[in-house]
C-alpha positions in Angstrom: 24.3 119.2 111.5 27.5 121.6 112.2 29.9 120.6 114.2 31.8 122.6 116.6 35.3 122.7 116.4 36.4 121.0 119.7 33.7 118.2 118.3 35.7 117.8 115.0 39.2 117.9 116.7 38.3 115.5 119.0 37.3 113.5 115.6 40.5 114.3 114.0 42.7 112.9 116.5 40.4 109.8 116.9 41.6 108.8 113.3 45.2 110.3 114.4 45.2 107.6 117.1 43.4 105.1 115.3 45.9 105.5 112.1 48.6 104.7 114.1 47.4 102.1 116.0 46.4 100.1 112.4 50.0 101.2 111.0 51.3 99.8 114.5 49.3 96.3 114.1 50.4 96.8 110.5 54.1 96.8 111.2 53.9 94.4 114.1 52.0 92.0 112.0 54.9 92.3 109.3 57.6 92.0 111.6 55.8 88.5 113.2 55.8 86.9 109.5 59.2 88.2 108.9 60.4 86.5 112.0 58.2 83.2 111.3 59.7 83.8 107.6 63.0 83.9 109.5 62.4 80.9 111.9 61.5 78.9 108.9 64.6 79.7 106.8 66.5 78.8 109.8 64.5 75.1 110.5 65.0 74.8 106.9 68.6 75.6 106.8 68.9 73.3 110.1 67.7 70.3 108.2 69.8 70.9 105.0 72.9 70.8 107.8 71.5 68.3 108.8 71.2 66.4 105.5 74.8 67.3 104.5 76.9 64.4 103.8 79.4 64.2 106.8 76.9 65.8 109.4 76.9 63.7 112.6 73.7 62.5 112.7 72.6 62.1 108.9 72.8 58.8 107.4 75.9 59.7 105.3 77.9 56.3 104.9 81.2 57.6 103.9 84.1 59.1 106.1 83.7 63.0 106.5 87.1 63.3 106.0 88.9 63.7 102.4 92.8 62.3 102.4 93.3 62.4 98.8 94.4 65.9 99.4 97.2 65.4 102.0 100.7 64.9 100.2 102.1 63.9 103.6 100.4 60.3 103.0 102.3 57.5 101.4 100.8 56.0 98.5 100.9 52.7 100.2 98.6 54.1 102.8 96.4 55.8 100.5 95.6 52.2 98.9 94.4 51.3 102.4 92.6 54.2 103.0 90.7 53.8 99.5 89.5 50.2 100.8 88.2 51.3 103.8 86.3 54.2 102.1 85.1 51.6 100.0 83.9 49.7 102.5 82.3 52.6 104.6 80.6 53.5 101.5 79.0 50.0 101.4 78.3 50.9 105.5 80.7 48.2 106.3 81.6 50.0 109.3 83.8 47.2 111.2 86.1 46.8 107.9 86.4 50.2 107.3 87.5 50.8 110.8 89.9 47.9 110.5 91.2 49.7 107.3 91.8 53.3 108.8 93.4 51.7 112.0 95.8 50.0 109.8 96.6 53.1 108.0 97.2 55.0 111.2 99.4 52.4 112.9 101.6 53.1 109.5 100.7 57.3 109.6 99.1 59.2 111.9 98.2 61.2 110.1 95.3 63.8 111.6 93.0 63.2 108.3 92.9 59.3 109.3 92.9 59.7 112.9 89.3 61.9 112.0 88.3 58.7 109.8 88.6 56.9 112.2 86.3 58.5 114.5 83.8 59.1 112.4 83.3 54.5 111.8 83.3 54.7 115.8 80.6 57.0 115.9 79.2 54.8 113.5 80.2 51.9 115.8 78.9 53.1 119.3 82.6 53.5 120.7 82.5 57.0 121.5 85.6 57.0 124.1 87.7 56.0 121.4 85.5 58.3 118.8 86.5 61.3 121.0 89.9 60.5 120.9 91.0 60.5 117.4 88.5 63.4 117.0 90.5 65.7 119.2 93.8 64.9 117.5 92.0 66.0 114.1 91.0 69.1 115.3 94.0 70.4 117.6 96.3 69.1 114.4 94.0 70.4 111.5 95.0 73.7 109.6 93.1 76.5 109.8 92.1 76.7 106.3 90.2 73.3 105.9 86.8 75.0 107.6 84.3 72.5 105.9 86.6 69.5 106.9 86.9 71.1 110.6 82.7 71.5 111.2 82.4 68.3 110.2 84.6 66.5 112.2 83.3 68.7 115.0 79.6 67.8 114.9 81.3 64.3 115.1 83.3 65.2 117.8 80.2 66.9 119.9 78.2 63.7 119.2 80.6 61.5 120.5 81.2 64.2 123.4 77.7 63.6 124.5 77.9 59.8 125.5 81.5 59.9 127.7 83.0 61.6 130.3 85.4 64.4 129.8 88.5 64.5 132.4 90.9 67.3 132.6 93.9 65.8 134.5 96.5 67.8 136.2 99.7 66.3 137.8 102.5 68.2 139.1 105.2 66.3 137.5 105.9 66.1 133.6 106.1 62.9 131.6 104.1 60.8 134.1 101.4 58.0 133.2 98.0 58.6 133.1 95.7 55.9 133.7 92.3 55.4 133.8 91.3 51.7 135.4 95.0 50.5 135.1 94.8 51.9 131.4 97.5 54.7 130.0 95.1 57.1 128.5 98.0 59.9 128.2 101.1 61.2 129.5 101.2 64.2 131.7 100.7 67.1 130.4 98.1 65.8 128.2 97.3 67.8 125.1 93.6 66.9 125.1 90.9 66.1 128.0 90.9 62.5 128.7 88.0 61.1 127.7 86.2 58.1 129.7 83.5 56.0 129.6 80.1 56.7 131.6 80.2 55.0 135.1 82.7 54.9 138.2 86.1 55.5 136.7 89.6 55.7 138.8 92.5 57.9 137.6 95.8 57.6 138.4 98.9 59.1 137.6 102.2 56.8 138.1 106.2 57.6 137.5 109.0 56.2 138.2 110.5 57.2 141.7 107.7 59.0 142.8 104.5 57.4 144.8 101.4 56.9 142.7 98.6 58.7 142.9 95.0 58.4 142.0 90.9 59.7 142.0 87.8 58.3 141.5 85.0 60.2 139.7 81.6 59.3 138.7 81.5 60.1 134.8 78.1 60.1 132.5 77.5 61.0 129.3 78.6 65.1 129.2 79.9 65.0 131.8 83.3 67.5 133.0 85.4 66.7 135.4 88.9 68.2 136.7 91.1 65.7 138.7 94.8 67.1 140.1 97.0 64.3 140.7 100.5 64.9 143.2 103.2 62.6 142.7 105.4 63.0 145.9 109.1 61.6 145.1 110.3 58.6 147.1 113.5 58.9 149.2 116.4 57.4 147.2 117.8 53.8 147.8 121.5 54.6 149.6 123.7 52.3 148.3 124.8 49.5 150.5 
């Protein structure tokens, strides 16, 4: 049977249309397993992270931190430091501690202050955790990246369990304390970091009257406290 031409263009532009529409679900159906392709490099790439030695949550015994490289470090200290990597390596997480706290009473250095972190991460005293932390990475160079990300995820783990205070007082050199402990000395260098629950801090000089704030911290958490110390009226001599 002939067809007429307005028949056979009508035909020819049904499988226009219906040629695009399979090279449409063909592309679309290429670009959904290139992203699930995508999605699954990333998962996997997540849980090799994840796996790395160091990482924050893995079960990595060791300290993330390498101090063999750091000249400033007296060879005394470095025998310490090998016994508590010794120990951490044995998940002896109390004597290894013990260890890196004796080195840093000797050095403070900023590779031992990020050893010690990481055992109080492994020890559940993340106040203390955050603490050394942030003096590894405001002290670190710029060119130890690896070192850096790893004492970071550390550093964001402990994060997540205290309370982070940024404290402002309007004189220099004052004490800050939180519940009648000095936690820093104005201006601090790094947020102070407190444990989760009702928390006063205070800022105290000499000559000046004491001030102070209570906040509610949790685990997270950010607060910004201002502190004014208002100078007391000198003793006239008698």
């Amino acid at each position: 049977m002939a067809l007429s031409s307005k028949t056979v263009r009508l035909a020819s532009f049904h499988e226009y249309s219906m040629g695009r529409c399979m090279a449409w679900f063909s592309w679309e159906s290429s670009a959904m397993r290139a992203m699930q392709t995508l999605c699954a490099v990333g998962i996997c790439a997540g849980l090799v992270l994840m796996a790395a030695p160091g990482f924050a949550q893995s079960s990595a015994s060791g300290p993330p931190i390498d101090t063999e490289s750091s000249p400033e470090i007296s060879e005394s200290v470095r025998a310490i430091l090998k016994e508590g990597v010794k120990l951490a390596e044995a998940k002896n997480w109390q004597g290894a501690h013990a260890k890196f706290l004796e080195a840093y009473k000797q050095s403070d250095h900023y590779t031992i202050a990020a050893n010690l972190g990481s055992m109080e991460i492994k020890m559940g005293r993340h106040r203390e955790a955050a603490e050394h932390l942030a003096v590894y990475l405001r002290k670190v160079p710029a060119d130890k990246v690896k070192d850096r990300m790893r004492a970071l995820a550390f550093f964001e783990e402990a994060k997540k369990k205290v309370g982070s205070v940024q404290v402002r007082v309007n004189v220099n050199g004052a004490d800050i304390l939180v519940d009648d402990r000095v936690a820093a000395v104005s201006p601090p260098v790094d947020d102070v970091f407190v444990d989760p629950g009702p928390r006063l801090i205070k800022a105290r000089k000499a000559g000046y009257k004491a001030a102070e704030s209570a906040i509610e911290a949790s685990g997270g958490s950010t607060h910004q406290v201002t502190l004014t110390l208002e100078k007391l009226p000198e003793e006239k001599p008698v």
